[in-house]
N, C-alpha and C positions, 0 to 999 in steps of 0.2 A: 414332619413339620405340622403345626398346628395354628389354623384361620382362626382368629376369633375378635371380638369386638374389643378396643384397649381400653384399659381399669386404669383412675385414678393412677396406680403405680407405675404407668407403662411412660408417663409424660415423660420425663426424663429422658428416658431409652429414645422415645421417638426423638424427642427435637435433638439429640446427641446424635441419634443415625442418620436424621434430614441433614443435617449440617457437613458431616461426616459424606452424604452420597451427592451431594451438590459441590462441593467445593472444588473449587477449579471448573466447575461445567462453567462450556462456552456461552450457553442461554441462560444463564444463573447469575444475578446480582446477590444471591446470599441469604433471602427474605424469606425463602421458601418454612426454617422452623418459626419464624415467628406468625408467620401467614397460618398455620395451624395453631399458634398459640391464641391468636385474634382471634380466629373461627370460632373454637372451644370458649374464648371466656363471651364470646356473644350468643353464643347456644346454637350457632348456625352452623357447627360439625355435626350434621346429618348424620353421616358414617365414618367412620374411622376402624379402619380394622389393620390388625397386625400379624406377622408371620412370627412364629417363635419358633425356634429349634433349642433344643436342650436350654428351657429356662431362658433362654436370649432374644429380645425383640430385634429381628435381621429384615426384619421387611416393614411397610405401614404404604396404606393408601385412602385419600379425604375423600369424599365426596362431601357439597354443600350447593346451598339452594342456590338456583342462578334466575334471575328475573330476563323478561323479555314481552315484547308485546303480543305473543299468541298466548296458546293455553299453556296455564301454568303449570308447576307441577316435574319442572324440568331442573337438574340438576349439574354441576361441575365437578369434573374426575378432578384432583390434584390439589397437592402435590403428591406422587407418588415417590418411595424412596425404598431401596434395597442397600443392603450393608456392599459398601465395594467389593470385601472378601469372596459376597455372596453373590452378586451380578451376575448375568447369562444363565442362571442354573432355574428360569423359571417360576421365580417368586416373583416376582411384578407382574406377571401373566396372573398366578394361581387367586394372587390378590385383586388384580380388575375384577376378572372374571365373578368371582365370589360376591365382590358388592355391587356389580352392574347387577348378579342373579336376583339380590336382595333388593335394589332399587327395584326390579321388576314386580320381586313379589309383594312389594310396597306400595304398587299402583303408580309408580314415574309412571310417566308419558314421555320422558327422555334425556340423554345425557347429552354433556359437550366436551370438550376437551380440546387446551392446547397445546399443540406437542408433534411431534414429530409424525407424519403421515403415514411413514413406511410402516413404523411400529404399531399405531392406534389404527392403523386399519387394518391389523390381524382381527382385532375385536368387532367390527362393522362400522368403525368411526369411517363418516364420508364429508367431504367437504358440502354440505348443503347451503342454498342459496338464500333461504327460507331464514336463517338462520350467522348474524351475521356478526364480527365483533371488529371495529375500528383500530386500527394501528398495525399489528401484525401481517403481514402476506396472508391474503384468505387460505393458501394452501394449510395453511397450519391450523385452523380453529376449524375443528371437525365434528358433529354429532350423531346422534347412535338414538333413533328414534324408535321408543318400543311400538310405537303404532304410526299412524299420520300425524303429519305436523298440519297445525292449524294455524292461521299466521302468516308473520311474519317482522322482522325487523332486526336490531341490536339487542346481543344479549348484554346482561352487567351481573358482571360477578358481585357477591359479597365486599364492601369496603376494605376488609382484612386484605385485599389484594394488591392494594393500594391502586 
């Protein structure tokens, strides 16, 4: 399997496998490929990276910039998506992991994400207090701060989020 950042060519493949690894999820209204096609035409897909096996785009994970009233410089995992065929075998892991590294060596000061607690908190994602988003159950919107948090308040994703 091969991480690497997705090319011009790769659009396709991802909003074809977002769609393809949401469909029918319980937490999924459907928006998730177009939320990455928003990101990209507003220049605010920070990161985008993809899993390839044999030629095949089977994995992809966003990061983009998320505002809030502390120190900036913080960003939002998602949507992450793996080929259904391809589930459980580790590629949703291989792929956080890779761009939270890169968000590090980037100089973030921190991620968020919302999603499932059990799973994002193999990564360090913790429910912080410091750090807050309206509507959802707080268990669910979780952060991963590469240093201290400074702050405090509502975060706001990019508009593509709707």
């Amino acid at each position: 399997m091969i991480l690497r950042p997705e090319s011009p060519s790769d659009r396709a493949a991802i909003q074809a496998l977002t769609a393809a690894a949401f469909d029918g999820h319980p937490h999924s209204d459907g928006s998730e490929p177009r939320i990455i096609g928003a990101l990209r035409d507003a220049g605010a897909l920070t990161l985008s990276l993809v899993a390839e096996v044999d030629g095949q785009v089977v994995g992809h994970a966003a990061f983009s910039p998320v505002e809030w009233p502390g120190e900036g410089d913080w960003f939002g995992l998602g949507p992450v998506s793996v080929a259904p065929d391809r589930q459980n075998q580790g590629i949703g892991r291989r792929l956080i992991e890779a761009g939270l590294d890169e968000l590090r060596r980037g100089g973030a000061r921190g991620c968020v994400v919302m999603g499932e607690p059990a799973y994002y908190g193999r990564f360090g994602f913790v429910q912080d207090p410091h750090l807050t988003y309206p509507g959802p159950p707080p268990e669910y919107f979780m952060a991963l701060a590469f240093g201290g948090i400074k702050g405090s308040g509502d975060v706001r994703y990019h508009p593509a989020f709707g």
